[in-house]
N, C-alpha and C positions, 0 to 999 in steps of 0.2 A: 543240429543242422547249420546254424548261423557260422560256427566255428570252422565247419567245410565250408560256407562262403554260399551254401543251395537251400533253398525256403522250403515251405513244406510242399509248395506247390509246384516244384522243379524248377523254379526260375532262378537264379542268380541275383545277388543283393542287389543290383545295382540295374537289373533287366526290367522293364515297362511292358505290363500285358499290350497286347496287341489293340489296337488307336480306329476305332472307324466312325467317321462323320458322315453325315451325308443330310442336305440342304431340302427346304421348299414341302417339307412334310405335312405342315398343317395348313389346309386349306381356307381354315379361315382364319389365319393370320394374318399381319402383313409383311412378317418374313418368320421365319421356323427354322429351327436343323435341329438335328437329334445326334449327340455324341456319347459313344459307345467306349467303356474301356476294359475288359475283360467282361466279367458280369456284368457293370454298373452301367447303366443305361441312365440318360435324361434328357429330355425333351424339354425345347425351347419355344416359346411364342413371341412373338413381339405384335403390341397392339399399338396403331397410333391415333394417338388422343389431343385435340385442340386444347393449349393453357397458354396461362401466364404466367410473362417470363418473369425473373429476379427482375429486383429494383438494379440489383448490382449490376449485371449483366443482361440490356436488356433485351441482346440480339445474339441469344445462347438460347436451345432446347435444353429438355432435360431429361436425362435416362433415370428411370427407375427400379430395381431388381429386387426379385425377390424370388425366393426358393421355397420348394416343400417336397420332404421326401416322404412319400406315400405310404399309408400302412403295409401296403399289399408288395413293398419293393420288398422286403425283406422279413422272415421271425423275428429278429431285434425289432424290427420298427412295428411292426403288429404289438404285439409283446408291450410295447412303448406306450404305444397309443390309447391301450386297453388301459394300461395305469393310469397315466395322467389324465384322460380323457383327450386326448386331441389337443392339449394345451402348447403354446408357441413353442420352439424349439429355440433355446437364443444360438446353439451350433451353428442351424440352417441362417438365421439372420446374420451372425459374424461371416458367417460364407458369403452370400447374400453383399455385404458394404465390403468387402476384397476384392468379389466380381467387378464391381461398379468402380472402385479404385484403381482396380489394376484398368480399367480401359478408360478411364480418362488420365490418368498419369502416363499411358504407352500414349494418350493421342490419337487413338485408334479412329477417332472420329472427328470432323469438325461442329463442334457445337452449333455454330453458327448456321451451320446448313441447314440447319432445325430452324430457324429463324423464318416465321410469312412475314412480321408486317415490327420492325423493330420496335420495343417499346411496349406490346400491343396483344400479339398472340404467337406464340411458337408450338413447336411441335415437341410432345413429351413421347420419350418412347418408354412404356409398361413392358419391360423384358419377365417373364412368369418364366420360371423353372420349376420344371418338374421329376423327381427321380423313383424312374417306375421301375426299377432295379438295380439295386443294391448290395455291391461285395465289397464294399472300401474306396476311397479316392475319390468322392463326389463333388468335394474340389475343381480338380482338373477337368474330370467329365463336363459338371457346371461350365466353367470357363470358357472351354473349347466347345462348347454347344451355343453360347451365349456371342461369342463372335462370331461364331459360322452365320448365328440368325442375322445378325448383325450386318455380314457383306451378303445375307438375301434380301435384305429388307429392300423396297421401292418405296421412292415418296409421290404421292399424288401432287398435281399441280392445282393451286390456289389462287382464289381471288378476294382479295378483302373489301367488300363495300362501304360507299362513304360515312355510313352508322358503324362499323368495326367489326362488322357478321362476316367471320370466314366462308367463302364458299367452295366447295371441295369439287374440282372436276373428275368424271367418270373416262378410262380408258387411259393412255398412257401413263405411265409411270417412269420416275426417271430411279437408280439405284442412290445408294446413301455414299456416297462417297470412301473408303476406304482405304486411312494412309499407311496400317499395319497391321499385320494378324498377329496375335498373342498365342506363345502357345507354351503350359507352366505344366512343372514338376512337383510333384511332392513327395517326402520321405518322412518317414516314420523312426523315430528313437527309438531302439530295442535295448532291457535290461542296461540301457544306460552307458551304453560303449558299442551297440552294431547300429549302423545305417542302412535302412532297405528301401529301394524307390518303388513308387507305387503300392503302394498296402495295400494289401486285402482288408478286411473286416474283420478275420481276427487277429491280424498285425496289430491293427487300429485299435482294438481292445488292450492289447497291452502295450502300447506305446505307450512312453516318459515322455516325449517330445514330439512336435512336428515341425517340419520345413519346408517352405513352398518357394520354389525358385522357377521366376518367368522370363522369357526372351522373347523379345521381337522377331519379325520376320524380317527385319533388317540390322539383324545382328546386335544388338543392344539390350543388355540386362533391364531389366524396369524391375522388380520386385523382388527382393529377398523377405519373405518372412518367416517369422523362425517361435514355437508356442512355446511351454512350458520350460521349466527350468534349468533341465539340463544343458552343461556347455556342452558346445560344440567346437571339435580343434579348428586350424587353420587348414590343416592337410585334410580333415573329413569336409570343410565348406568348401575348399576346390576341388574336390573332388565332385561333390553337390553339382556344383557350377559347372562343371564340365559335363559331365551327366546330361545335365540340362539343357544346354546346348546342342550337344550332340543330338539330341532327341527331336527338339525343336528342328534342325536343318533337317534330318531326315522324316519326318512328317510336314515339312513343307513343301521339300522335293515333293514325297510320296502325291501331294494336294496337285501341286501343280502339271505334273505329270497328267492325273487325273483329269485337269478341266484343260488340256489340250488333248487329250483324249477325245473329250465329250462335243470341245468343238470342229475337230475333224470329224466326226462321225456325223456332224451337221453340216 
C-alpha cells in the first residue's frame, strides 16, 4: 500500500480524516467543545476554580490538563484497562504536558487575565479531556478540543473583600480573551522510511516514530515534536511542515466561515 502512496483506509500518506469541532456542549462546564477526527472523538471541559497564584508570578492564572482515554473508546483500551487495572497511562499524561505547552508557548492566552486580586487569588482553569472514541491521533483531537474549550470559556466577574474572600457574581460573563487558535499535525513513522499524517490506530501500533507539528492561526510555527529514534530527512520535515500548514489555513478558513454563518443567522 505505502509504496502506491494509499493507506489501507484509501486515504493518501499525507491526507487528514475529515476535522469536526463544535463548542458549548457541556452544560455544566464553564466552556466545553468536542473535537472529532475520523473516529477519535474527545470531549473537553473546562472547570474554573479559585487559587493561588505563584510566588513567581503573582498576577498569572493557571491551566491545568489532563486527559484520559476511556475503556469504552476502543478494544485496545478495554483490553488495557482490564490488565492493568485502570492504572495511569504515562502516554495520556506526556499528551496531557504537550497540550498545556503548546498553548502557553503559542500564547494563546493572557495569563494575566486569570488574574482577581494580584498577589492573592487568581483563576485556575482544570481543562479534563476525555476521549470517548478512539482510532489513532488523540493528540490533535485533544488539542483542538482543548482550544476550541478554550475561546468558549466566560469568566464571571469578581469581587474581593477586605479579609481576601473572593466573591463571585451571578449573570454576565465576559469571554477569555483569545490572541491565537492552535491547530497541530501529526504523523506516524512507517517501517522506518514512510511518513503518513494522521494515523489511525493501527498505523500507531506499528509506528517507529512520531511527529507533531502545530501552527498558529497567524501563520507561525510554534511546535515541532518529533518521538523515537528514527531520523527524519530534511525533504520529509518540509514536507511535514508544509502539510501542516496547509491543514491549519484550511480548517481555519473552514472555522471562520462557520461562525459568520452562525452570526448572520442571528
Amino acid at each position: 500500500f505505502l509504496e502506491q502512496g494509499i493507506r489501507p483506509d484509501g486515504r493518501e500518506v499525507m491526507n487528514v480524516r475529515r476535522t469536526r469541532i463544535a463548542s458549548g456542549n457541556i452544560g455544566s462546564a464553564d466552556g466545553s467543545a468536542v473535537a472529532k477526527i475520523g473516529g477519535t472523538t474527545v470531549a473537553c471541559g473546562i472547570k474554573l476554580e479559585v487559587g493561588t497564584p505563584s510566588a513567581l508570578t503573582p498576577n498569572h492564572g493557571r491551566i491545568e490538563v489532563s486527559l484520559n482515554i476511556t475503556p469504552l473508546s476502543s478494544p485496545h483500551h478495554m483490553r488495557k484497562a482490564l490488565e492493568y487495572r485502570f492504572s495511569h497511562d504515562k502516554n495520556t499524561e506526556a499528551i496531557a504536558v504537550t497540550i498545556k505547552e503548546t498553548i502557553l508557548n503559542a500564547q494563546m492566552v493572557h495569563l494575566d487575565e486569570l488574574c482577581i486580586k494580584e498577589g492573592g487569588a487568581v483563576w485556575v482553569l482544570y481543562v479534563d479531556l476525555v476521549c470517548i472514541g478512539f482510532s489513532g491521533n488523540v493528540t490533535d483531537a485533544a488539542l483542538l478540543a482543548c482550544a476550541a474549550a478554550l475561546k468558549n470559556l466566560k469568566l464571571p466577574k469578581t469581587e474581593v473583600t477586605e479579609d481576601g474572600e473572593v466573591l463571585i457574581a451571578e449573570g454576565d460573563r465576559k469571554p477569555l480573551t483569545i490572541r491565537r487558535q492552535v491547530v497541530p499535525v501529526s504523523f506516524a513513522i512507517l517501517d522506518r522510511k514512510y511518513i503518513v499524517a494522521d494515523p489511525t490506530a493501527e498505523e500507531e501500533e506499528l509506528r517507529q516514530g512520531r511527529l507533531t507539528v502545530v501552527f498558529t492561526s497567524d501563520g507561525k510555527l510554534c511546535l515541532v515534536q518529533k518521538e523515537g529514534g528514527v531520523p527524519v530527512t530534511k525533504e520529509q520535515m518540509a514536507s511535514c511542515i508544509g502539510v501542516a500548514k496547509a491543514h491549519a489555513q484550511k480548517l481555519l478558513k473552514a472555522s471562520d466561515a462557520h461562525q459568520d454563518a452562525k452570526k448572520a443567522a442571528q
